[in-house]
N, CA, C and O atoms as a CHARMM CRD file, in Angstrom:
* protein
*
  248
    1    1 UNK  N      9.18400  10.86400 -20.65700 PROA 1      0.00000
    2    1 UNK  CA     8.28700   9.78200 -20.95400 PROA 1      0.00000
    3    1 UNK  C      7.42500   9.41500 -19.75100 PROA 1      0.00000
    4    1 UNK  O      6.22500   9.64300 -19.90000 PROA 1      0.00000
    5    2 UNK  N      7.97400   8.65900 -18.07400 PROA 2      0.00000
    6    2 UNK  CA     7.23900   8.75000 -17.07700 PROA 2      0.00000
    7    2 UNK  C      7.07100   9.97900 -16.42800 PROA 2      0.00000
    8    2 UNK  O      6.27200   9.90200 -15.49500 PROA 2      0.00000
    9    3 UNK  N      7.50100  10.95900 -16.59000 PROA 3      0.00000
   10    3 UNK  CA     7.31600  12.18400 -15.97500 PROA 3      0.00000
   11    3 UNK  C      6.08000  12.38400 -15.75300 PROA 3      0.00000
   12    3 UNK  O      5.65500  12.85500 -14.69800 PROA 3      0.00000
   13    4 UNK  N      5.08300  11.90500 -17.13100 PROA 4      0.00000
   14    4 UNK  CA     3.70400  12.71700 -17.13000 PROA 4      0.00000
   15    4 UNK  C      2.85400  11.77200 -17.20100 PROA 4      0.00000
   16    4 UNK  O      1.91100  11.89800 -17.98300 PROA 4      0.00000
   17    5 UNK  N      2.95300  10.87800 -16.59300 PROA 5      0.00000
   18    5 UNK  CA     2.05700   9.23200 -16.22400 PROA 5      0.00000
   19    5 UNK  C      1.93600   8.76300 -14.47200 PROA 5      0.00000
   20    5 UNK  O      2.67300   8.61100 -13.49700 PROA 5      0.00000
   21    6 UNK  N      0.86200   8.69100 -14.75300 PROA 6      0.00000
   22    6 UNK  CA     0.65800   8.16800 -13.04000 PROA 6      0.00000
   23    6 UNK  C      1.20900   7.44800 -12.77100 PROA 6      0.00000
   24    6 UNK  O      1.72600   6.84800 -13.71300 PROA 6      0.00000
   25    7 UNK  N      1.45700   7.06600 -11.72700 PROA 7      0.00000
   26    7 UNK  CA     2.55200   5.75400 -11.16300 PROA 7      0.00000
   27    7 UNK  C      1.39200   5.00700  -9.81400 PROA 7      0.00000
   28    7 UNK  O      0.45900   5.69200  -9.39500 PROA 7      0.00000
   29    8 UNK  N      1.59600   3.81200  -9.36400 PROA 8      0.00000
   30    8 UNK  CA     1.59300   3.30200  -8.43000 PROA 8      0.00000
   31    8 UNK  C      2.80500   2.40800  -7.81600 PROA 8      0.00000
   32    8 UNK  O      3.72200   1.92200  -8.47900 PROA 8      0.00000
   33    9 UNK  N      2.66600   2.32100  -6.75700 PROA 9      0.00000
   34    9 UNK  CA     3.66400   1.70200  -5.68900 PROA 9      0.00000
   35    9 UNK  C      2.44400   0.43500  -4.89300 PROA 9      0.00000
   36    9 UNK  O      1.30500   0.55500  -4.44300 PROA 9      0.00000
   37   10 UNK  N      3.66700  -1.05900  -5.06900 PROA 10     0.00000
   38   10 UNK  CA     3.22100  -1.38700  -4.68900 PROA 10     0.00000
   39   10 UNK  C      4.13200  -2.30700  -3.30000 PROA 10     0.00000
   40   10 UNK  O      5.29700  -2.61800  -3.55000 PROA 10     0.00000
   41   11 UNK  N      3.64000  -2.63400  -2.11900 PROA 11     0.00000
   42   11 UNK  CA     4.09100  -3.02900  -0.88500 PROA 11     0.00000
   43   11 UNK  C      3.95600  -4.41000  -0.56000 PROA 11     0.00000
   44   11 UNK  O      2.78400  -4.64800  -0.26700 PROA 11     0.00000
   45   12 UNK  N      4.58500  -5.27100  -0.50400 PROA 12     0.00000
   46   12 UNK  CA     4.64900  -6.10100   0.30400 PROA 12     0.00000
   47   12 UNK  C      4.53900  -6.50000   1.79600 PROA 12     0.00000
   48   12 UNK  O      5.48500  -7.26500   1.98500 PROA 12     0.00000
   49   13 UNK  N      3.95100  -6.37600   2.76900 PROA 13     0.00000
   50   13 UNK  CA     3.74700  -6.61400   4.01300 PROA 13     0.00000
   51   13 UNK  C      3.59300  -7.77600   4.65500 PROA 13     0.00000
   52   13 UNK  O      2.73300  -8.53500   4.20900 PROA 13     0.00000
   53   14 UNK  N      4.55500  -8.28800   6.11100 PROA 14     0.00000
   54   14 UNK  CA     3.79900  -9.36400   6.62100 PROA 14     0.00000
   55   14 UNK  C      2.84200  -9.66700   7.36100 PROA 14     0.00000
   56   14 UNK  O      2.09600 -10.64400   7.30500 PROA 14     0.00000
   57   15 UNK  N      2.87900  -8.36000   8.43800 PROA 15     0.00000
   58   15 UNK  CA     1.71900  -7.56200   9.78100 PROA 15     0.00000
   59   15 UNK  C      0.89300  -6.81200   8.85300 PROA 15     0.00000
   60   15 UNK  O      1.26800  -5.65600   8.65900 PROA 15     0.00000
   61   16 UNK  N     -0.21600  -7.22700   8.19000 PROA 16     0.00000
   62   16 UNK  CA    -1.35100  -6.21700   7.52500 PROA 16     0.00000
   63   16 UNK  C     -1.69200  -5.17500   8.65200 PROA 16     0.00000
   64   16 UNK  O     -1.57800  -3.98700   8.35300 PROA 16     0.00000
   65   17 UNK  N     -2.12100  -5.53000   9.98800 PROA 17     0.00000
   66   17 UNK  CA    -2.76500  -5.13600  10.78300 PROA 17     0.00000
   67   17 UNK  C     -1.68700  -3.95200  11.01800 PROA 17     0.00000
   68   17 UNK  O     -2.16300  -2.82400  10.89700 PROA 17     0.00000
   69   18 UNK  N     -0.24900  -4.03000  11.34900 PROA 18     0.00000
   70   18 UNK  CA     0.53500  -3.25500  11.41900 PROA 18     0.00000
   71   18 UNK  C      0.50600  -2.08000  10.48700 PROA 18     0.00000
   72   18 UNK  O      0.34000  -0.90700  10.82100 PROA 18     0.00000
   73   19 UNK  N      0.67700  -2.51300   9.35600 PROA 19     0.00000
   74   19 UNK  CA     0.59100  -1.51300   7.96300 PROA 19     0.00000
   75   19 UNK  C     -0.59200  -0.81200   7.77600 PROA 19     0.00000
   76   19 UNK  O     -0.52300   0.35200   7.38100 PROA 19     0.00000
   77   20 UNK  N     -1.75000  -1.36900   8.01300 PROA 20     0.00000
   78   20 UNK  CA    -3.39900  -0.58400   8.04700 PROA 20     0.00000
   79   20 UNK  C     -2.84100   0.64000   9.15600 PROA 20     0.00000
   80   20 UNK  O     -2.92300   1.80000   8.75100 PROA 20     0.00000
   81   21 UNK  N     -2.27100   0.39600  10.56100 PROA 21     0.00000
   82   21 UNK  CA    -2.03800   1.16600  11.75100 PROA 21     0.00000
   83   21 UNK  C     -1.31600   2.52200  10.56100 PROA 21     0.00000
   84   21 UNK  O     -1.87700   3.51700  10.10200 PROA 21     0.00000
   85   22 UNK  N     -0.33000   2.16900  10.42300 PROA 22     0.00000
   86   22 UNK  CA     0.77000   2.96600   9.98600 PROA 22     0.00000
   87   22 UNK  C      0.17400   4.08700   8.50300 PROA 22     0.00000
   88   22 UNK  O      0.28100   5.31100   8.42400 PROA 22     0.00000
   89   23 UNK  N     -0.29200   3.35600   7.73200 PROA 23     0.00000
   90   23 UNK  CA    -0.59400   3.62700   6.89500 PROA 23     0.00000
   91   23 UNK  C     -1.95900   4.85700   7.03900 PROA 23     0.00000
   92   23 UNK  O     -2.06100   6.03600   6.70000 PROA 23     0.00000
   93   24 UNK  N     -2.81900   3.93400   7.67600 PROA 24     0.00000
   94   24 UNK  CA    -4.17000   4.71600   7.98400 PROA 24     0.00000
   95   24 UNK  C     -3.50500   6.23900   9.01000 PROA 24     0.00000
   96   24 UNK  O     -3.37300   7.43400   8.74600 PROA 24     0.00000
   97   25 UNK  N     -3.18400   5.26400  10.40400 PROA 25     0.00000
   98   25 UNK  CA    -2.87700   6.51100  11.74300 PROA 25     0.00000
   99   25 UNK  C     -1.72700   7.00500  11.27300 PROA 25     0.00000
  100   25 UNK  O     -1.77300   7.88600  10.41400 PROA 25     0.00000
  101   26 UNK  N     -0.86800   6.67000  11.60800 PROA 26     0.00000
  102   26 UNK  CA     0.48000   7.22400  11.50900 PROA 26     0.00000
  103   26 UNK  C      0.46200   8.29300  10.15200 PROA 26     0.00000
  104   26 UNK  O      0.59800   9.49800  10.36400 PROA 26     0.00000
  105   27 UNK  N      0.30700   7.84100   8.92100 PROA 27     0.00000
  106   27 UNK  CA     0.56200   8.80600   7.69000 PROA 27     0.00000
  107   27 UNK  C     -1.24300   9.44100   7.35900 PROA 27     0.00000
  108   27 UNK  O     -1.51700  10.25000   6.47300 PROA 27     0.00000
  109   28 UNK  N     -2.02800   8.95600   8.11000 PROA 28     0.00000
  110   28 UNK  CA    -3.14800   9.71100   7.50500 PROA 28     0.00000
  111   28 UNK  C     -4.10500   9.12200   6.18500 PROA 28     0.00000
  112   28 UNK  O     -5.22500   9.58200   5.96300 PROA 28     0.00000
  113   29 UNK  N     -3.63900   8.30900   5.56200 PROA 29     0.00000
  114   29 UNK  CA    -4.09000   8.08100   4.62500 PROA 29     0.00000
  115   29 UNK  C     -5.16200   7.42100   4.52800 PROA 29     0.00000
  116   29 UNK  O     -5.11200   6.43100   5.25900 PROA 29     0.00000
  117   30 UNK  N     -6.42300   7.53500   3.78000 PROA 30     0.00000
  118   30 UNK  CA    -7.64100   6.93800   3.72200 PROA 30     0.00000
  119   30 UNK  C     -7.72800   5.55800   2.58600 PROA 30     0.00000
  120   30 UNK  O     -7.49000   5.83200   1.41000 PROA 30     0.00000
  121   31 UNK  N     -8.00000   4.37800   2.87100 PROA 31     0.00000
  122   31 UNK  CA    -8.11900   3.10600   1.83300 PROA 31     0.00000
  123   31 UNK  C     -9.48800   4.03000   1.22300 PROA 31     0.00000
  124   31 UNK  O    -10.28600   4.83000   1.71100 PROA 31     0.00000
  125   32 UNK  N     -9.22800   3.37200  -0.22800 PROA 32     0.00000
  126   32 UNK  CA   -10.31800   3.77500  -1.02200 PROA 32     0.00000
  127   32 UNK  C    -11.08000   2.48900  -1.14900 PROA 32     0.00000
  128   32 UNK  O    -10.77000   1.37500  -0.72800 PROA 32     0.00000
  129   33 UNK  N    -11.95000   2.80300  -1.69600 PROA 33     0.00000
  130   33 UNK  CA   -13.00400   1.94000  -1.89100 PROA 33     0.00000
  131   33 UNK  C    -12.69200   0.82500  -2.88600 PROA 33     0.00000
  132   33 UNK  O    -13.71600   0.44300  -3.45200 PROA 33     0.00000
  133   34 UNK  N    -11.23600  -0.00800  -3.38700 PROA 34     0.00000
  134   34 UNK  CA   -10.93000  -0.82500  -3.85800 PROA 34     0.00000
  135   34 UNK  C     -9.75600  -1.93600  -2.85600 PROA 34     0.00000
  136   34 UNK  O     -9.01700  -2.87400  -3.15700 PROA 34     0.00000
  137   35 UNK  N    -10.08800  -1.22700  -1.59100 PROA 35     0.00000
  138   35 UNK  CA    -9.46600  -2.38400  -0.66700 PROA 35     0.00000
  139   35 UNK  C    -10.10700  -3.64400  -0.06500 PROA 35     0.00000
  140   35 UNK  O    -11.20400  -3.57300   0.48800 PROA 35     0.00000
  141   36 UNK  N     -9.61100  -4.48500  -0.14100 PROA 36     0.00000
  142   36 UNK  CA   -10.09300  -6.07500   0.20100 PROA 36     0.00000
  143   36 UNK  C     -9.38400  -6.23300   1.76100 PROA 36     0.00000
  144   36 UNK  O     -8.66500  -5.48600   2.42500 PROA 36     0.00000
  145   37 UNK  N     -9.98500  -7.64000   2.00100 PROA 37     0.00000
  146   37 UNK  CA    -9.17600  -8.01200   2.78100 PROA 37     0.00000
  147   37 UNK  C     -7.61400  -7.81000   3.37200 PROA 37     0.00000
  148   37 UNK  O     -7.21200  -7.06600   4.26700 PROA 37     0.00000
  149   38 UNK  N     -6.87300  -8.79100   2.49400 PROA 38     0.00000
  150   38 UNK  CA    -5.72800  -8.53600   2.35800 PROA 38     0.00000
  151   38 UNK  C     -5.21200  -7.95500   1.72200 PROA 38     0.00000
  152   38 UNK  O     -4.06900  -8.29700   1.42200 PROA 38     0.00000
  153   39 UNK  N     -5.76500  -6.80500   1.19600 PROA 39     0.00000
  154   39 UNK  CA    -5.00300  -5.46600   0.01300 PROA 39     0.00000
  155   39 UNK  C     -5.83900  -4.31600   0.93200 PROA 39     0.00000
  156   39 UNK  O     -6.98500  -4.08200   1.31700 PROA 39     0.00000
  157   40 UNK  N     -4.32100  -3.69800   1.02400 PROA 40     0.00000
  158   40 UNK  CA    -4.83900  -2.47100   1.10900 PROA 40     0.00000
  159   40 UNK  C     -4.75500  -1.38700   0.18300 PROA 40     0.00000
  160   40 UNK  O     -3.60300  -1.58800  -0.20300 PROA 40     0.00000
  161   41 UNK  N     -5.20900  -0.19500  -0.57300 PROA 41     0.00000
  162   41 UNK  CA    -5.43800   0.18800  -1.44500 PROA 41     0.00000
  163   41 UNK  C     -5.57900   1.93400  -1.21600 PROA 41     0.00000
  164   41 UNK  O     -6.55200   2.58900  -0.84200 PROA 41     0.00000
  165   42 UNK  N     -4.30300   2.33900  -1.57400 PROA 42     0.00000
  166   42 UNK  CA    -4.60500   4.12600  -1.04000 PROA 42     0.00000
  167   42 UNK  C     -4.79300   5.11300  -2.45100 PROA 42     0.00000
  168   42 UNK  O     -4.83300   4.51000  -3.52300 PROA 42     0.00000
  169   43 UNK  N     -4.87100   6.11900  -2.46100 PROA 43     0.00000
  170   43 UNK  CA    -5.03400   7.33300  -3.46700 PROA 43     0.00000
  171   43 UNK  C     -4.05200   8.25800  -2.71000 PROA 43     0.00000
  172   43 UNK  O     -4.46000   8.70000  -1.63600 PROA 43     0.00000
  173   44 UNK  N     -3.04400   8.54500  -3.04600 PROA 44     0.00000
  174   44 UNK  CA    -2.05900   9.89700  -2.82900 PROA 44     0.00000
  175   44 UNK  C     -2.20300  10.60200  -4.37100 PROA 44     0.00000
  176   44 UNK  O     -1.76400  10.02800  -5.36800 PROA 44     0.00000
  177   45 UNK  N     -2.80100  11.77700  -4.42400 PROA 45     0.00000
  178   45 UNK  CA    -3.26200  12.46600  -5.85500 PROA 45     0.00000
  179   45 UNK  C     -3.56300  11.59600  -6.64400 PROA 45     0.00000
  180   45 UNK  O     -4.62200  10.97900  -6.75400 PROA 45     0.00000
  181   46 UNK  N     -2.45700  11.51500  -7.32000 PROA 46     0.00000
  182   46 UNK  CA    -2.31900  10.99400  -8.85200 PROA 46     0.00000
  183   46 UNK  C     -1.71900   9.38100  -8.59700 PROA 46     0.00000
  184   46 UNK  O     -1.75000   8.47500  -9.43000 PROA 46     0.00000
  185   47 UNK  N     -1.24700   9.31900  -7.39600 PROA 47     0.00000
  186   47 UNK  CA    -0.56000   7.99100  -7.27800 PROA 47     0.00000
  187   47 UNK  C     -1.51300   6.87900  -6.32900 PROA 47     0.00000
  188   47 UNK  O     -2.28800   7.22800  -5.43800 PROA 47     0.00000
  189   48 UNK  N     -1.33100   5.92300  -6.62000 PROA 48     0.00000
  190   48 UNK  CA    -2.35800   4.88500  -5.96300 PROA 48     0.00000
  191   48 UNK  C     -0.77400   3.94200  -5.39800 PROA 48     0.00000
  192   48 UNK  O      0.26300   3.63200  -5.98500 PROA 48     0.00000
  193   49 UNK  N     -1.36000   3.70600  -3.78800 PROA 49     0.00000
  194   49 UNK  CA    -0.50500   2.79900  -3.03300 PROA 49     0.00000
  195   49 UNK  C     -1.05000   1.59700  -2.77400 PROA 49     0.00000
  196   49 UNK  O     -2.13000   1.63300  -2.18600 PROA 49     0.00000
  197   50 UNK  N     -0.55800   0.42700  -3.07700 PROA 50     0.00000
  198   50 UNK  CA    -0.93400  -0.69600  -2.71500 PROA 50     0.00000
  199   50 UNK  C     -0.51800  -1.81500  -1.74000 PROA 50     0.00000
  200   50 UNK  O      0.27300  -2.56800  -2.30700 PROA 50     0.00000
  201   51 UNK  N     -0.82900  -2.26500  -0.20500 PROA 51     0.00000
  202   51 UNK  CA    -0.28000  -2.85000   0.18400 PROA 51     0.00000
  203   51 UNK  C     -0.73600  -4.44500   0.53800 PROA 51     0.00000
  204   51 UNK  O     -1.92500  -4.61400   0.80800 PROA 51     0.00000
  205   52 UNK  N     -0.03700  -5.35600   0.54500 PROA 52     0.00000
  206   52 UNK  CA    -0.43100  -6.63400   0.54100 PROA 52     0.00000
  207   52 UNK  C     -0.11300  -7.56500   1.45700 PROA 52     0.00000
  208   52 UNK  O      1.10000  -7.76800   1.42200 PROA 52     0.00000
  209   53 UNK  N     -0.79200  -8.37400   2.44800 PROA 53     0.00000
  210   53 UNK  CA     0.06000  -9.34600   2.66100 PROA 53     0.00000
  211   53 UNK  C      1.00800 -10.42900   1.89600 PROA 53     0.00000
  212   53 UNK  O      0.73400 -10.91400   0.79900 PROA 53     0.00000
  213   54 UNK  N      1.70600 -10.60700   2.35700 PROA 54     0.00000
  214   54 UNK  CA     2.69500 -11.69900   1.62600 PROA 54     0.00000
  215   54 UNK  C      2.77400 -12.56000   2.68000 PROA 54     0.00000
  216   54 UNK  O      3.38000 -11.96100   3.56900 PROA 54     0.00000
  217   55 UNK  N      2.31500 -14.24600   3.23600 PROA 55     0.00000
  218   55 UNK  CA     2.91500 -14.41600   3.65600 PROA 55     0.00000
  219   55 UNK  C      4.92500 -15.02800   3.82500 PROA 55     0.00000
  220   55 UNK  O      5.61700 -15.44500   4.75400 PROA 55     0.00000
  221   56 UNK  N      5.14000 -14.75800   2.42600 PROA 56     0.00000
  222   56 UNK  CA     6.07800 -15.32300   1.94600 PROA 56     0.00000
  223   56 UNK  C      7.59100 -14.15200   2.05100 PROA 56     0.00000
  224   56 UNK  O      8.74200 -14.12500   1.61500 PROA 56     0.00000
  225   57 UNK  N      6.60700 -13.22300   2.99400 PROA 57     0.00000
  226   57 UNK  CA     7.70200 -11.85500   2.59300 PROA 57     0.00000
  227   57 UNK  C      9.07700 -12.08300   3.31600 PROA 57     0.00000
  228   57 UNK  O      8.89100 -12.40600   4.48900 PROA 57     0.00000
  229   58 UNK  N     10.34900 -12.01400   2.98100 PROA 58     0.00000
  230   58 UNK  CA    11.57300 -12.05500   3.92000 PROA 58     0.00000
  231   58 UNK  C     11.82400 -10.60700   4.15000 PROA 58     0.00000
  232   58 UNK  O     11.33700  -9.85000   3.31000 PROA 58     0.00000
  233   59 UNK  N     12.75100  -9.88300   5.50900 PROA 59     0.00000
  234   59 UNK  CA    13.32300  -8.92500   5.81400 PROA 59     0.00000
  235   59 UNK  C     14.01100  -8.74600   4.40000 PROA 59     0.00000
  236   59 UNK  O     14.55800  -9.69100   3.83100 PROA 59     0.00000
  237   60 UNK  N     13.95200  -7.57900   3.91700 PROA 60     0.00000
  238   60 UNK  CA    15.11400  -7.12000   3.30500 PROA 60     0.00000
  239   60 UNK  C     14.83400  -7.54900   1.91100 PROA 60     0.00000
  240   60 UNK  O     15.62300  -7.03900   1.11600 PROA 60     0.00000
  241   61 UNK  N     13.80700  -8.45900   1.29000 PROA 61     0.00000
  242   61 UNK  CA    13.66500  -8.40900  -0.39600 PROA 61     0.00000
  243   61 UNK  C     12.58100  -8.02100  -0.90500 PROA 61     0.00000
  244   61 UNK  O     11.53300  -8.25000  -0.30000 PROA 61     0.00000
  245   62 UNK  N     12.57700  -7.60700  -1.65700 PROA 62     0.00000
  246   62 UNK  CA    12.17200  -6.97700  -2.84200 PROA 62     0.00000
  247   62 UNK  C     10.86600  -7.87600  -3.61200 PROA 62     0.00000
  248   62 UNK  O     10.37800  -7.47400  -4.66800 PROA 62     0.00000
């Protein structure tokens, strides 16, 4: 049933600036042209990554 459906993932972050680093340098990945401010917004093939600030985010939840 999901086997053959795109998926996205989406991230919670509290350091945007950190996660742009990581995300962009570290793994390579290019924001597409649906990133804002505080969203960041990737294309891996078929899968779209989304990361956000939260400032509300705790270590360790979900």
């Amino acid at each position: 049933m999901l086997k053959d459906r795109n998926s996205s993932a989406i991230v919670a972050v509290s350091d945007h600036e950190r996660a742009r680093e990581f995300y962009t340098g570290t793994l390579g990945l290019e924001p597409s042209d649906q990133a804002m401010d505080d969203v960041l917004d990737y294309r891996t093939g078929d899968t779209r990554l989304v990361v956000y600030r939260s400032r509300n985010r705790r270590t360790g939840s979900t």
